[in-house]
C-alpha positions as CSV (number, residue, x, y, z in Angstrom):
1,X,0.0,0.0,0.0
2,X,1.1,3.7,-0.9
3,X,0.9,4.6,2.7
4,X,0.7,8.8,1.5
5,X,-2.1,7.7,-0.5
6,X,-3.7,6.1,2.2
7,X,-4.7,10.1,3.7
8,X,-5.2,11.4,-0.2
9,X,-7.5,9.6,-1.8
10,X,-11.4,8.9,-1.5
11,X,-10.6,6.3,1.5
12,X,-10.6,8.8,4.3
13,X,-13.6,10.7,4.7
14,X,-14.8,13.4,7.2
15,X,-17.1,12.6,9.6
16,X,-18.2,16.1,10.0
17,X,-18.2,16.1,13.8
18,X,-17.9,18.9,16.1
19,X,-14.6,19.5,17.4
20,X,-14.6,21.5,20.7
21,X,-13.8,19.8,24.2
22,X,-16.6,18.2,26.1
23,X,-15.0,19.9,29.2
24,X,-16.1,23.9,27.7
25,X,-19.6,23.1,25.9
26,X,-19.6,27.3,25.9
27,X,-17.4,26.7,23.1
28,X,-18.1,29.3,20.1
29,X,-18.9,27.9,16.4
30,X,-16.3,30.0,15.2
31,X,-13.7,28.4,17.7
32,X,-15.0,25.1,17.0
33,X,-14.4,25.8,13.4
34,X,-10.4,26.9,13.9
35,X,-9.9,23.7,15.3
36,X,-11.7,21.8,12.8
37,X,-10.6,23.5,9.5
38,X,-6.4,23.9,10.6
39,X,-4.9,20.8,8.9
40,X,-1.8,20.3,10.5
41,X,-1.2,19.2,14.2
42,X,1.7,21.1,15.5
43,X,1.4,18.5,18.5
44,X,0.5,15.1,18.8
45,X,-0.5,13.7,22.6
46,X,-1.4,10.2,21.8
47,X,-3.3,8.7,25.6
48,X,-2.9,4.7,26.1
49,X,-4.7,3.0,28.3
50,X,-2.9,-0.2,28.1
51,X,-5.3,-3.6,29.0
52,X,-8.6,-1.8,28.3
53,X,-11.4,-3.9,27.4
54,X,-14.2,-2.1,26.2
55,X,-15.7,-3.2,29.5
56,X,-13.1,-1.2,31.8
57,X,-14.1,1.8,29.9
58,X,-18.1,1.3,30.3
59,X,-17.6,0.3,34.0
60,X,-15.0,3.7,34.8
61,X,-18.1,5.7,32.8
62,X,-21.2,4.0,35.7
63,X,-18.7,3.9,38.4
64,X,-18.4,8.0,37.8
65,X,-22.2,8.2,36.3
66,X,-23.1,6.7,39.5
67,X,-20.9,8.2,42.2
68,X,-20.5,11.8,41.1
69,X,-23.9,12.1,38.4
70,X,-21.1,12.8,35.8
71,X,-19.8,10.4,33.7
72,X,-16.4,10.1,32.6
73,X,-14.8,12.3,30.1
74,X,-13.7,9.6,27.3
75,X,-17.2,8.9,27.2
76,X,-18.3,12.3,27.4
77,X,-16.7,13.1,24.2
78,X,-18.7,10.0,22.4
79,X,-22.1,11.5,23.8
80,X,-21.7,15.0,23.0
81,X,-20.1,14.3,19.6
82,X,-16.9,16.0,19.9
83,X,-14.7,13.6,18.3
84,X,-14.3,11.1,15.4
85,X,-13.8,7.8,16.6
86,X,-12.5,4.0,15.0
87,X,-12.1,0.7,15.5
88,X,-8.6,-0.4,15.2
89,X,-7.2,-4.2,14.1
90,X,-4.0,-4.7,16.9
91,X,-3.3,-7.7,16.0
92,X,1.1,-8.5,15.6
93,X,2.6,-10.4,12.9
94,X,2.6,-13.7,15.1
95,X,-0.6,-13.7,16.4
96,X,-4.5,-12.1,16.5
97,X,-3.5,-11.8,19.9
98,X,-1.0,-8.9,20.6
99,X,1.1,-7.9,23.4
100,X,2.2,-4.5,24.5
101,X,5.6,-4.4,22.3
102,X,3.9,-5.5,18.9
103,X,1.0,-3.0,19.6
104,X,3.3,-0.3,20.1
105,X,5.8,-1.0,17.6
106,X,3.2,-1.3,15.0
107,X,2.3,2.7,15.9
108,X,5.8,3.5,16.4
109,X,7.5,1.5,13.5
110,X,4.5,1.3,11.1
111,X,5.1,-2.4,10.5
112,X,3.4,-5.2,12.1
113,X,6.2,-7.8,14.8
114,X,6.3,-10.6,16.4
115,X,4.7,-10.8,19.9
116,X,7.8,-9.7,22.1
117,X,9.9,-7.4,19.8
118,X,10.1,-3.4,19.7
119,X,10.3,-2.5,16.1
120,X,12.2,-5.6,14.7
121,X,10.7,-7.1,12.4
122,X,10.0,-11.2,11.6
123,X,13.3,-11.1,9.7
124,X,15.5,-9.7,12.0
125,X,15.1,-5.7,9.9
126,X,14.3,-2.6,12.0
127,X,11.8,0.4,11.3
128,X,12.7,3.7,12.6
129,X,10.9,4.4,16.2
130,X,8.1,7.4,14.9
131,X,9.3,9.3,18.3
132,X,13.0,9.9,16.9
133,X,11.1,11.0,13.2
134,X,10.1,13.2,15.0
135,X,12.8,14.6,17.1
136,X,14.8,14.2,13.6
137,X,12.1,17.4,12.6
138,X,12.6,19.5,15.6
139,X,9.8,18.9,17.4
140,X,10.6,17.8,21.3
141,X,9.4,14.2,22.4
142,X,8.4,12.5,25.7
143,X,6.6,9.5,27.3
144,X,5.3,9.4,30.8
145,X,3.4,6.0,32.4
146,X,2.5,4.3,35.1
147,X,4.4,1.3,34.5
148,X,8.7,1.1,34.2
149,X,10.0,4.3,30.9
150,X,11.3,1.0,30.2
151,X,8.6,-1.3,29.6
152,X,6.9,-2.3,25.8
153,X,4.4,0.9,25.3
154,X,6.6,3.5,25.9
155,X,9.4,1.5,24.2
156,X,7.6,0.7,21.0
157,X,7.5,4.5,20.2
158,X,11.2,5.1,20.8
159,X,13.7,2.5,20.1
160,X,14.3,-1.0,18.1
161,X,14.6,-4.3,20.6
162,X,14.7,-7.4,19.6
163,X,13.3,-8.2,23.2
164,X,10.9,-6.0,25.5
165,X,12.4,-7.3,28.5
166,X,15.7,-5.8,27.7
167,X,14.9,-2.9,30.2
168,X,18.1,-2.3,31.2
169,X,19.4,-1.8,27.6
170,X,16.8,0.3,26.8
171,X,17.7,2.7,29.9
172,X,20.8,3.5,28.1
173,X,19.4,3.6,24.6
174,X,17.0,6.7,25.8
175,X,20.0,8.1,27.4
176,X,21.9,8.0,23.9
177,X,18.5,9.3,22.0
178,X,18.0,12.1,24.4
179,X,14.0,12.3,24.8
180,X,13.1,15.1,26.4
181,X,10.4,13.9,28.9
182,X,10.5,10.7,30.4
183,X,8.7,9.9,33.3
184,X,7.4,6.1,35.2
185,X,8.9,3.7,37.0
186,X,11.6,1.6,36.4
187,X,14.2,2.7,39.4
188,X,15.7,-1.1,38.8
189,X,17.2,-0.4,35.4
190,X,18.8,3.1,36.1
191,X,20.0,2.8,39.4
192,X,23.7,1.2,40.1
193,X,22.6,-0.8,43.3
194,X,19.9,-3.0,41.0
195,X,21.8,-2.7,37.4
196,X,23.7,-6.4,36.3
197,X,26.3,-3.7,35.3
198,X,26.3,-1.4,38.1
199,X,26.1,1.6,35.9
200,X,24.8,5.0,37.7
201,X,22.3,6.0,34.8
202,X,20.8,8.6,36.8
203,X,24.5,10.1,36.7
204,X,24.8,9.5,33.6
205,X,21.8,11.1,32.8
206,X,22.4,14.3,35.1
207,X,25.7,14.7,33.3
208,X,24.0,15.4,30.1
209,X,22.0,17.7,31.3
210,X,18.7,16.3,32.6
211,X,17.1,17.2,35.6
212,X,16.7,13.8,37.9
213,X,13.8,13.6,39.5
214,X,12.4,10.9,42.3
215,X,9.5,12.5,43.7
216,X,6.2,14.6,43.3
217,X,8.1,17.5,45.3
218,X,11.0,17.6,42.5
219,X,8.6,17.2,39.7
220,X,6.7,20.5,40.4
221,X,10.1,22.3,40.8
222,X,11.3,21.2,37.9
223,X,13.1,23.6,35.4
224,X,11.1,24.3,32.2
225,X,14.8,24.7,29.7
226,X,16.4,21.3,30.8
227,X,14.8,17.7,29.8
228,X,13.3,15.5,32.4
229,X,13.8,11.8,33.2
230,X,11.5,11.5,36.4
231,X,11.5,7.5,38.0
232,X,9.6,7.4,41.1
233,X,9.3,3.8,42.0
234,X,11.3,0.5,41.5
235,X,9.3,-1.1,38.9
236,X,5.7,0.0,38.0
237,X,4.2,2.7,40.1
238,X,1.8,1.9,43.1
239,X,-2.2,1.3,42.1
240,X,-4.2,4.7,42.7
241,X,-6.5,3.7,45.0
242,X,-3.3,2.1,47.2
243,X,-1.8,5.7,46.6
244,X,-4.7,7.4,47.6
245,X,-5.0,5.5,50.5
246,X,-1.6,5.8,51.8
247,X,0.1,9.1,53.0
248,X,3.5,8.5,52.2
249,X,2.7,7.4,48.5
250,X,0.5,10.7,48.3
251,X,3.3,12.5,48.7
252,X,5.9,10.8,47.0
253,X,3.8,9.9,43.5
254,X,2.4,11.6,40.9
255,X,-0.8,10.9,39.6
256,X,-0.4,10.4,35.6
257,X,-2.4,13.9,35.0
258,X,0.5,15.6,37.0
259,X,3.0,14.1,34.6
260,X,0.9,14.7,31.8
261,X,0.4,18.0,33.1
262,X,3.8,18.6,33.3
263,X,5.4,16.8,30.5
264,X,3.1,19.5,28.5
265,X,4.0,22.4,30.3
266,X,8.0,21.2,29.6
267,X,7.2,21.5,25.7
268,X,4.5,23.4,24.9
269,X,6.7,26.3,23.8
270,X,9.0,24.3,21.1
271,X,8.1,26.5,17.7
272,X,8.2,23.4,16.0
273,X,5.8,21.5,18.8
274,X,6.1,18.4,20.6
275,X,5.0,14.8,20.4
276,X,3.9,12.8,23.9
277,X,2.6,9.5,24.6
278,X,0.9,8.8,27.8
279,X,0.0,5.4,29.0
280,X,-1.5,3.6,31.7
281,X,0.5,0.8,32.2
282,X,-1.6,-0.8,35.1
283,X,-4.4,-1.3,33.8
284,X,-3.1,-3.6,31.6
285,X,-1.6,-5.4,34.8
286,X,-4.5,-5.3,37.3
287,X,-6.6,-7.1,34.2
288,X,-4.0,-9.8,34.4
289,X,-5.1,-10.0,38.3
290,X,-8.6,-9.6,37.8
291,X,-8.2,-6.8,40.6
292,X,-11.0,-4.5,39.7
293,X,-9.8,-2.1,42.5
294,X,-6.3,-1.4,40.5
295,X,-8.2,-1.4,37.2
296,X,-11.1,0.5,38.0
297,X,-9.3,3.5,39.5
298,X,-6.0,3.2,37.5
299,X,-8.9,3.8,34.9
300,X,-10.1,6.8,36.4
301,X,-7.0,8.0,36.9
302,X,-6.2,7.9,32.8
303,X,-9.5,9.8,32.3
304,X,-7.9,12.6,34.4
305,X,-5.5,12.3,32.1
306,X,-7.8,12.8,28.9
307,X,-9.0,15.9,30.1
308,X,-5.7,17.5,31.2
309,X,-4.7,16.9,27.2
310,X,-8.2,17.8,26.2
311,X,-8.2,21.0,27.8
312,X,-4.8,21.9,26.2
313,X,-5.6,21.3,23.1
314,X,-9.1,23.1,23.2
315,X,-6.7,26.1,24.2
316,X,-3.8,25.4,21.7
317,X,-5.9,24.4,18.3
318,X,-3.1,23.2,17.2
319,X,-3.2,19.4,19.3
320,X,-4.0,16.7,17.8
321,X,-4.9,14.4,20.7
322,X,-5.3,10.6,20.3
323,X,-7.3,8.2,23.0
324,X,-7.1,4.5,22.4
325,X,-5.7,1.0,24.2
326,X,-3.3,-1.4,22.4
327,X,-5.5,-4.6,23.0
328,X,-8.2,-6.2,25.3
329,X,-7.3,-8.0,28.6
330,X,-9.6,-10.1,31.1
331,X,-12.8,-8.7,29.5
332,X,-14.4,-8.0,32.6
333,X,-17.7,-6.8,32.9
334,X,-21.1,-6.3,34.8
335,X,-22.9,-9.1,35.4
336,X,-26.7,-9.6,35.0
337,X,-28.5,-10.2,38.7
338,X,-31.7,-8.4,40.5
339,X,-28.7,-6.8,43.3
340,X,-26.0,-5.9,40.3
341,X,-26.4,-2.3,40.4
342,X,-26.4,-2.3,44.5
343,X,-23.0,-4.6,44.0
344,X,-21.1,-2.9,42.0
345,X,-21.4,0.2,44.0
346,X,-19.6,-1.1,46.7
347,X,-16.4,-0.5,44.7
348,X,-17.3,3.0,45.9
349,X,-16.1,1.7,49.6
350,X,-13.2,-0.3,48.1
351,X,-9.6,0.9,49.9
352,X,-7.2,-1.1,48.4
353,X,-5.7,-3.4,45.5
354,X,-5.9,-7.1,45.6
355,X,-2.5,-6.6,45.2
356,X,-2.6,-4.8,48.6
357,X,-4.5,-7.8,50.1
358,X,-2.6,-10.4,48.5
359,X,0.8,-9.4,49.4
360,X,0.5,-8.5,53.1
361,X,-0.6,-12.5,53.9
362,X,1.8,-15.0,54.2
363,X,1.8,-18.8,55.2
364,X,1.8,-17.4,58.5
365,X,-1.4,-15.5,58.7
366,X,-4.6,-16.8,60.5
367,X,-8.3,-17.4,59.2
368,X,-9.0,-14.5,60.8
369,X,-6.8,-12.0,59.4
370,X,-7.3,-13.0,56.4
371,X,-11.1,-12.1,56.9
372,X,-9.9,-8.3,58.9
373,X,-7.6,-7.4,55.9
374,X,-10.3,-8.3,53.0
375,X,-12.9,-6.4,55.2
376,X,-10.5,-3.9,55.8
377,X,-9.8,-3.7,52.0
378,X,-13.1,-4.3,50.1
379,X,-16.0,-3.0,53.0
380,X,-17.4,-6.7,53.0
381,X,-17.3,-9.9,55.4
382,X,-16.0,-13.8,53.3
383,X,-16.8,-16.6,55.1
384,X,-14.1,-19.5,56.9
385,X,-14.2,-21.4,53.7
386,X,-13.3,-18.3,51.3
387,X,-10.2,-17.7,54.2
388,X,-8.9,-21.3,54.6
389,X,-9.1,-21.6,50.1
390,X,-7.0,-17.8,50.1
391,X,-4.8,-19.2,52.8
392,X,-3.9,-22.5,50.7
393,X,-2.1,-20.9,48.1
394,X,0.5,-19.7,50.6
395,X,1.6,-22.8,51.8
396,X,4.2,-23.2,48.9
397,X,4.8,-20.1,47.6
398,X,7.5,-19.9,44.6
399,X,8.9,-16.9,43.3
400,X,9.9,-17.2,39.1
401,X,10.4,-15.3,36.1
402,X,7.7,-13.2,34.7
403,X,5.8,-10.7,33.9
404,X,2.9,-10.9,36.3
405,X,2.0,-12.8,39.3
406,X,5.3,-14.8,39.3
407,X,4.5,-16.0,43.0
408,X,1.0,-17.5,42.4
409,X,-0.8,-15.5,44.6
410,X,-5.0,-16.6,44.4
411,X,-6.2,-13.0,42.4
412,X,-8.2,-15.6,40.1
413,X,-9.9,-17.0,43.5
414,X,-10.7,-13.7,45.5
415,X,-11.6,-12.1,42.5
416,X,-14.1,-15.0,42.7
417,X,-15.2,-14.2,45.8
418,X,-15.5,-10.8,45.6
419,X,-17.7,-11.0,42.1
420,X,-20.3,-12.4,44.5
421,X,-20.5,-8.6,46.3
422,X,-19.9,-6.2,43.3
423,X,-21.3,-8.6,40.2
424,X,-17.9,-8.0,38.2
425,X,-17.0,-10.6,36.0
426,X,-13.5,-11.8,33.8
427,X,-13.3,-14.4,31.0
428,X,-9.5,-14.7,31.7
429,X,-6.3,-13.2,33.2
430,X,-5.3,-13.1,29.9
431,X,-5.0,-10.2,26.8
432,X,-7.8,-11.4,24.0
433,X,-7.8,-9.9,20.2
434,X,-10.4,-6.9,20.7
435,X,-10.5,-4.5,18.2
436,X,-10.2,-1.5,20.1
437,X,-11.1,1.9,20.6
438,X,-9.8,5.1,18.9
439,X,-11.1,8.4,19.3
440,X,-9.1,12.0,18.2
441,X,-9.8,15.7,18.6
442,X,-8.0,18.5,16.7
443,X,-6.3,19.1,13.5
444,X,-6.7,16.0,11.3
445,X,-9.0,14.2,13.1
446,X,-11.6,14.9,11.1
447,X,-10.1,12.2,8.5
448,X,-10.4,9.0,10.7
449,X,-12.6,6.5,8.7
450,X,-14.4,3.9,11.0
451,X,-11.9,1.0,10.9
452,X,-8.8,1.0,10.1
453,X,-5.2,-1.3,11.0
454,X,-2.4,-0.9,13.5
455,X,-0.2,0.5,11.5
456,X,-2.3,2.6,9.8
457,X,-2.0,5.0,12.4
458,X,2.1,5.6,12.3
459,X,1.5,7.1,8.8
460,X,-2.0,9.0,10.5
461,X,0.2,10.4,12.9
462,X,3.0,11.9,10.5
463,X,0.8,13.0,8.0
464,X,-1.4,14.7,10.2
465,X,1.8,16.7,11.3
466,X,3.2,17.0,8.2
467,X,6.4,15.0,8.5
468,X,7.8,13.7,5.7
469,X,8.3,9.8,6.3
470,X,11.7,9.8,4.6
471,X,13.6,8.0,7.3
């Protein structure tokens, strides 16, 4: 395919919506026309929400419906109209099924790779990260998630990998690139104390000029002519709702609309613009723990998100902003029953992660505090039985290589029990092959037909900013 083609001819069509942010509905027609008729996006902020079934998103839209009589602002942008809006084919050149590095190497490299890889593809060629096309044409770049700067999403935008779990070689490729905003996790593969090599990174880092950053306190002082690498926990960051719930953790983490917040603020003023991807990493891993407390929230916590970049580029008209997820995970969702709505309102109560819960038993613990932390936690009472069937799984636990849940902790069997008190349902612990969601505001948007592939939207992206893909 003559991918330049692909946004000239009679394939593309506008859908003719109306462009202004949900989030200022006083909006005049004549701004709502600026941003609709300027062609070329200045900016891109491209929002990830990494995991999300279609049901997360209609479950963070009742939880907020419900708590607050407003419902979130993804959705808000479908029901008022303010955006066009896709389905998108993820799947990677090994499988219907993706995982994170594929998905994001087919945006960033505009070629479909094996499950695993960052931008190499099935015969061992590589395809130019879209973040450093860009920085190649002046415009500053940045990524900023919940989960390690390190890990697949933000990767797949930025560098070539034959493997995603080469996170310590990836540190120092970013440091050799020189992004200009990068902010997660990910402490374990800068720092010299948990680096194979013991390499200081963050010294390395300082000495080219970047400001270091370890904490919320640092990130609001931060100095707006100097790039940022900001790592503020060893590997992903803590859930919301644990954060929220924990004073230290309020203090020393940033919510993602901070960073977003700030990583905009940091390059908002480049004449030739800026290019940011934001992600949230954890929803992708509380699907694979069927903890509905880390993905509801971590959820919420992304649609905060939205509207920080919404808001910009209502202001900027120059923003193209795009909202999507790289592939399905868990597929949870309401379940049908005479007390579901009652149920799932008592996430409203919910404290903490199953994470949380999981992790503070041992082999050690009794029946009964297993019953006072999972009370404590999730606001409801489980039985002897539901106890002694937690406590089981701790009488051998192992601790091995992976990605997620590498010491079998039971998140399949509470979240069993606790589907019995807030009707939430999974199919798996597992991604599935989902075509997702795809929604854009602002310059070029108005192009977006209603389906389109992967790596269609690597060429969307550089055409709607008029960069030449000559790389």
């Amino acid at each position: 395919m003559d991918r330049r083609k692909f946004f000239k001819n009679g394939s593309l069509f506008a859908l003719g919506t109306s462009l202004i942010s949900p989030f200022d509905l006083s909006a005049t027609s004549l701004e709502r026309d600026t941003i609709k008729n300027n062609k070329k996006a200045k900016n891109i902020i491209i929002l990830i929400s990494d995991g999300m079934s279609s049901g997360t998103l209609n479950m963070a839209d009742l939880y907020l419906s419900r708590k607050t009589g407003v419902g979130s602002n993804w959705i808000s942008l479908y029901k008022n109209n303010k955006i066009s809006r896709a389905l998108m084919d993820m799947a990677s050149a090994s499988s219907i099924v993706t995982d994170s590095a594929a998905a994001s190497s087919s945006w960033g490299g505009g070629f479909r790779v094996n499950n695993g890889a960052l931008n190499v593809g099935v015969n061992g060629e590589t395809y130019v990260p879209i973040w450093q096309k860009f920085k190649k044409a002046g415009k500053m770049a940045g990524c900023v998630t919940t989960v390690p700067i390190t890990h697949a999403t933000p990767a797949g935008f930025c560098v070539n990998s034959k493997s995603r779990n080469s996170q310590e070689d990836i540190a120092e490729i970013y440091l050799e690139l020189g992004f200009d905003v990068m902010m997660g996790g990910g402490n374990n593969y800068f720092a010299s104390e948990f680096r194979k090599d013991k390499r200081d990174l963050y010294e390395e880092f300082s000495n080219k000029g970047y400001q270091v950053i370890k904490s919320r306190d640092e990130l609001m002082m931060t100095d707006s002519n100097k790039p940022i690498l900001g790592v503020f926990y060893n590997d992903g960051l803590p859930y919301s709702i644990d954060r929220r719930n924990d004073q230290e953790l309020l203090k020393k983490i940033p919510t993602l609309g901070e960073m977003t917040q700030k990583a905009i603020d940091q390059m908002k003023n480049n004449s030739k613009g800026f290019v940011l991807q934001v992600e949230a990493g954890k929803v992708d891993w509380a699907a694979h723990g069927n903890d509905i407390a880390g993905l509801l929230y971590d959820q919420i916590a992304f649609d905060e998100a939205v509207k920080v970049a919404i808001d910009f580029a209502e202001k900027d008209k120059e923003t193209l902003v795009i909202i999507t997820t790289d592939h399905g995970n868990a597929n949870p969702g309401i379940i049908y029953g005479k007390n579901a709505d009652n149920h799932f309102d008592t996430i409203q109560n919910y404290k903490h992660t199953n994470e949380w819960i999981l992790n503070g038993l041992d082999r050690e613990t009794t029946i009964s505090q297993v019953k006072e932390r999972i009370e404590y936690a999730n606001n409801f009472g489980t039985t002897d039985e539901e106890a002694k069937l937690i406590l089981s799984y701790y009488t051998n636990i192992k601790s091995e290589n992976g990605l997620y849940n590498a010491r079998h902790l039971p998140f399949k069997e509470l979240a069993k029990i606790q589907k019995q008190h807030n009707s939430v349902g999974w199919i798996s612990m597992d991604h599935s092959a989902d075509y997702v969601e795809l929604a854009m505001f602002g310059p070029g948007s108005n192009l977006l037909k209603p389906f389109i592939k992967n790596t269609d939207l690597h060429y969307f992206m550089l055409e709607a900013a008029e960069v030449e893909n000559k790389f």
